[in-house]
N, C-alpha and C positions, 0 to 999 in steps of 0.2 A: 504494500500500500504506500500512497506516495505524501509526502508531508501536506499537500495540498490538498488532500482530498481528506486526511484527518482533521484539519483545521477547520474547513469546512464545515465538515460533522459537526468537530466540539463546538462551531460557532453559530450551529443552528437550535441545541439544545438551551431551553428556555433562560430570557439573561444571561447567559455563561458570554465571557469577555474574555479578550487577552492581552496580556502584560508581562512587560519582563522581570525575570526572575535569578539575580545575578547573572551569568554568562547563558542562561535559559530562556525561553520564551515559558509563557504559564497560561493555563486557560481555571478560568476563574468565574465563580457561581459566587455574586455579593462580596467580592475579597476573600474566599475559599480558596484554594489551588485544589485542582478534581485531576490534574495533569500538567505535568512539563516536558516539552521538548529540548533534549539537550544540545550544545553546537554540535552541527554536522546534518542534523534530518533523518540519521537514521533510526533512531530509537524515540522511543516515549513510554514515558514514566506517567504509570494509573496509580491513583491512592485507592486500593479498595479493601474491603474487612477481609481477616482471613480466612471465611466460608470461600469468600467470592474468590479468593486469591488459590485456595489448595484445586478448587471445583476446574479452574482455569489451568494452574498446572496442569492437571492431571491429563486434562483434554486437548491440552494443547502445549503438547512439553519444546515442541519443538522450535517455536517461536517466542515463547516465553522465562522469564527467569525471575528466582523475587527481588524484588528492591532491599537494599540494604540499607539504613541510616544509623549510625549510633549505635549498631549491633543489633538493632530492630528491623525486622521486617514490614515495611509501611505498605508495599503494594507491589506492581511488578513492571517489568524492563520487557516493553515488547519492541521486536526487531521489526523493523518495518517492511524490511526485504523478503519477510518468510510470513509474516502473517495476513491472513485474509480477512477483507477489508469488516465483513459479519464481524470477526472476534473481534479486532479494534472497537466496533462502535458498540459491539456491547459492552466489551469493560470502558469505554469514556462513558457509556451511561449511566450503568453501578456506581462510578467511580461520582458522575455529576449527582445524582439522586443519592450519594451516602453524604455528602457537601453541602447541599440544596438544604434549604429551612424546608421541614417539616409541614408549613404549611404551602409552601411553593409548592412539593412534591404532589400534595394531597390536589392542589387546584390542576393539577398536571393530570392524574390519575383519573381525577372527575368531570373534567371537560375534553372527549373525543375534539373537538373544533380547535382547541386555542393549545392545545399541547403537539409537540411533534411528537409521531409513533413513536420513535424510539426510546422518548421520556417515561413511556408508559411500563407499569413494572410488567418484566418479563414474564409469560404465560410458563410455570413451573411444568416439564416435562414426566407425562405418567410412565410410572415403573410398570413392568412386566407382572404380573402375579405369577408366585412360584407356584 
């Protein structure tokens, strides 16, 4: 995926703005950071919780890695070059809607017209019965 077409993305999801962030770019829900791009284009940094974060390894080992700060893991390192453009915009969504005031999300959730689809929380996929 190509930095233009992430930017994009994060820059259609509700208010979310961008701004720099030391030698970074940052895309930002009310002065939250939900992501940063680092110099170069190739990579971008999701802040998402660790459900979202292991659920995304797992599925997507190949393009993905977690973030490190401080010895904590805040979220993850997607390559731009090996990921497909669905998994990007799904974790800048998680990432935007873990950021997003609670009642922004909720007016997102409740209004089909004034929210973009991908703000909308993901339809959880049904398991198999054994």
């Amino acid at each position: 995926m190509k930095i233009d077409q992430v930017r994009r993305f994060a820059l259609s999801l509700p208010e979310a703005t961008e701004a720099p962030h030391f030698e970074s770019a940052s895309f930002r829900i009310r002065g939250r950071i939900f992501a940063t791009v680092p110099p170069g284009d190739a990579l971008l940094h999701v802040f998402v919780d660790e459900e979202a974060r292991e659920t995304a390894l797992a599925l997507e080992p190949d393009c993905l890695e977690k973030l490190f700060w401080g010895g904590r893991a805040w979220g993850l390192r997607v390559d731009l070059a090996k990921a497909k453009p669905r998994v990007v915009e799904s974790l800048l969504t998680q990432s935007w809607r873990g950021k997003a005031p609670k009642k922004l999300v909720a007016a997102c959730d409740a209004s089909p017209v004034a929210a973009a689809p991908a703000v909308r929380k993901p339809a959880r996929k049904a398991t198999a019965a054994k």
